[in-house]
VOROBA-611312 format. One record per atom (N, C-alpha, C): atom name; residue in one letter; residue number from 1; x, y, z. Coordinates in steps of 0.1 Angstrom, whole numbers, always signed. Each point is the difference from the previous one (the first is absolute). Example, Ala and Ser with C-alpha at 12.3 -4.5 7.8 and 13.67 -1.06 7.14 Angstrom:
# residues 2
   atomo   residuo   num      px      py      pz
       N         A     1    +132     -57     +78
      CA         A     1      -9     +12      +0
       C         A     1      +9     +12      +0
       N         S     2      -4     +11      -7
      CA         S     2      +9     +11      +0
       C         S     2      -8     +11      +8
***
This chain:
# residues 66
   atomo   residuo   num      px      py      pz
       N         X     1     -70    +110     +73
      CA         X     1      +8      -9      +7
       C         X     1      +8      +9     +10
       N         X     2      -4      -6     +12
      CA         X     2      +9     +12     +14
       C         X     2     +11      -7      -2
       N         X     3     +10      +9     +10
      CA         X     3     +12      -6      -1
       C         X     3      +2      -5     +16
       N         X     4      +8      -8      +3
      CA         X     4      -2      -7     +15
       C         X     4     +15      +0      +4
       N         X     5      +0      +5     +10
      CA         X     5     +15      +5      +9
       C         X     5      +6     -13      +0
       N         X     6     +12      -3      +4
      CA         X     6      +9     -12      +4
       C         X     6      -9      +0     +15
       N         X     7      +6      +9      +6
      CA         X     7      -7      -5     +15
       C         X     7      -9     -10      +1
       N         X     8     -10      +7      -7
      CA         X     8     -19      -3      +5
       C         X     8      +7     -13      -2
       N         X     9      +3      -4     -15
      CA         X     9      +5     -20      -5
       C         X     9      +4      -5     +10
       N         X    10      +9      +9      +6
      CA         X    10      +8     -10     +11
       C         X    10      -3      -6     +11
       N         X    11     -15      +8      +3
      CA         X    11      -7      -2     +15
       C         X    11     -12     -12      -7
       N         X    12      -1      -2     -16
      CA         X    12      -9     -11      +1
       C         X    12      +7     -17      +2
       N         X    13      -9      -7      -1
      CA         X    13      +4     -17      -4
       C         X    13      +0      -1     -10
       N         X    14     +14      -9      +0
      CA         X    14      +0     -10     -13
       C         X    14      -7      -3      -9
       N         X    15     -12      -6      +7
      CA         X    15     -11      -4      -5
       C         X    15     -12     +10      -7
       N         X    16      +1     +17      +8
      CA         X    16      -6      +6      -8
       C         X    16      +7      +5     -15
       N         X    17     +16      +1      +5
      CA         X    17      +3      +5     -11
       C         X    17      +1     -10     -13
       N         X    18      +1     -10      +4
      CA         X    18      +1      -8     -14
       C         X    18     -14      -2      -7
       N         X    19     -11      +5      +8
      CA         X    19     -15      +0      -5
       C         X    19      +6     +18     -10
       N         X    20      +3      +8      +6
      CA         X    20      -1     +11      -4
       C         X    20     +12      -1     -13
       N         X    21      +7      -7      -3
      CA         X    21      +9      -6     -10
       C         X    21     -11      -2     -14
       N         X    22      -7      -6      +3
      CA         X    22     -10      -7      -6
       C         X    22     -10      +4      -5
       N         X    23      -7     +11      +6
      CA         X    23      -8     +12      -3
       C         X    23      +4      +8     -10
       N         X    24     +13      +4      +3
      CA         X    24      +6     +16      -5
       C         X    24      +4     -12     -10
       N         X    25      +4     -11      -7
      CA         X    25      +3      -8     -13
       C         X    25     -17      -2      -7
       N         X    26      -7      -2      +6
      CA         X    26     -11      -1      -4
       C         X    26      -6     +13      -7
       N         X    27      +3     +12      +4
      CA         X    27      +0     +12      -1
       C         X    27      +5      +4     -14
       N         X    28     +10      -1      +1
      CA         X    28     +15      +2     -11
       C         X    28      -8      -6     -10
       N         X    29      -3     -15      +0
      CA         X    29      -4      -7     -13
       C         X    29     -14      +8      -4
       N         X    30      -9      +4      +5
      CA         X    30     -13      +8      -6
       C         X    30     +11     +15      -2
       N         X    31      +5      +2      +3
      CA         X    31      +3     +14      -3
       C         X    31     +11      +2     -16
       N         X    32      +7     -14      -2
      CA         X    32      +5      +0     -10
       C         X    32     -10      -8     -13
       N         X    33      -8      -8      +4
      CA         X    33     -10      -3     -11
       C         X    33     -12     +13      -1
       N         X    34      -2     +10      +5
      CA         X    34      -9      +9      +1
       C         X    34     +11      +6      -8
       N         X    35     +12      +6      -1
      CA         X    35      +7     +12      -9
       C         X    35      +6      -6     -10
       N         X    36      +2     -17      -4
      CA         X    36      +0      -3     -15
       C         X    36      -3      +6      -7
       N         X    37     -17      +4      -4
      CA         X    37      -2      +3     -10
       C         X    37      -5     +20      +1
       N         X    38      +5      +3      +8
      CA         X    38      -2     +13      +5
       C         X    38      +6     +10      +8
       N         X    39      +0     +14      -1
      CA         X    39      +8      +7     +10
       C         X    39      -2      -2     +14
       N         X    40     +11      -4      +8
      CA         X    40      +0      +1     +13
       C         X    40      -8     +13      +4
       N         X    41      -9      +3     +11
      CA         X    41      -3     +11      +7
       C         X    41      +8      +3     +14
       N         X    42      +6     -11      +3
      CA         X    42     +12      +4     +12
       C         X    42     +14     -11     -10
       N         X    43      +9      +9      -4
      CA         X    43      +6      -6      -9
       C         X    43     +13      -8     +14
       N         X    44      -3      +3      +9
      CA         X    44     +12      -4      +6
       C         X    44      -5     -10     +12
       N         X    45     -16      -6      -9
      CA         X    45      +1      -8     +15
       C         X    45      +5     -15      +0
       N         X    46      +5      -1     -11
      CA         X    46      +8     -16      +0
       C         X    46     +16      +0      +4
       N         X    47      +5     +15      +0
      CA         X    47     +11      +1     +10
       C         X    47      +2      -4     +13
       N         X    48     -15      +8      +5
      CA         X    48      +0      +7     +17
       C         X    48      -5     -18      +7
       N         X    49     -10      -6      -8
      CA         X    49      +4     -14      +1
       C         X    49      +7      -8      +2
       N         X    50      +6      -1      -8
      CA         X    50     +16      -8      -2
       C         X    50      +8      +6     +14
       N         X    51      +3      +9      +0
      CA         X    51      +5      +7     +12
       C         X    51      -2      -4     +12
       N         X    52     -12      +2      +1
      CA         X    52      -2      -5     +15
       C         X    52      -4     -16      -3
       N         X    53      +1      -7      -7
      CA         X    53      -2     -14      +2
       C         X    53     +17      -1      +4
       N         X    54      +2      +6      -6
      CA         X    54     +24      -4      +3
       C         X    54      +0     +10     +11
       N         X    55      -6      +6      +5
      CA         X    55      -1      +5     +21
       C         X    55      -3     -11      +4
       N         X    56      -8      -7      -2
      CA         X    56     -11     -10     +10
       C         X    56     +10     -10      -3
       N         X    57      +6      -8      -9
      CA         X    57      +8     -13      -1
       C         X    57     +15      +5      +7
       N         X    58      +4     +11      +0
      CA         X    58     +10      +2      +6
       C         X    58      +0      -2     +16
       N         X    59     -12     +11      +5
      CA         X    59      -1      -4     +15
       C         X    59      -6     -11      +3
       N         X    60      -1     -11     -12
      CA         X    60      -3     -14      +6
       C         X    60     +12      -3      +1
       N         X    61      +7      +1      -8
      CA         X    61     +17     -11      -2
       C         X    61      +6      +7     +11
       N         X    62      -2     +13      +9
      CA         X    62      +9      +3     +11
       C         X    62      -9      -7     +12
       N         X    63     -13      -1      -4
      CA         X    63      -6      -1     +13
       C         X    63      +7     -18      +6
       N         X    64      +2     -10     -12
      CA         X    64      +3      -8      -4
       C         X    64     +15      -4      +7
       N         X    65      +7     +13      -1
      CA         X    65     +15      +2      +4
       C         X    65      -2      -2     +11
       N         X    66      -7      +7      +7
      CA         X    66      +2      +5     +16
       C         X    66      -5     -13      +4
***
């Protein structure tokens, strides 16, 4: 899982980002039914997820402001 600058978010649309919202939850869910029953091999990738899903909803709710 890369990590994706605030910037780059901010130069896309709405519309990509809430697809990309959607992906990276789609993501999350195989990634946490895949380490139920077993050791994570990237123990931190349901963090770095979460993470940038709460980047991407934030620079929606500013993009929103402006």
């Amino acid at each position: 899982m890369e990590s994706v600058s605030a910037k780059e978010l901010r130069e896309q649309s709405s519309g990509d980002l809430a697809k990309r919202i959607l992906d990276l939850q789609k993501v999350g869910m195989q990634e946490r039914l895949r380490t139920a029953g077993q050791a994570a091999k990237d123990s931190h990738a349901k963090r770095k997820i979460r993470r940038i899903v709460a980047r991407i909803k934030t620079i929606m709710k500013e993009k929103g402001a402006a």
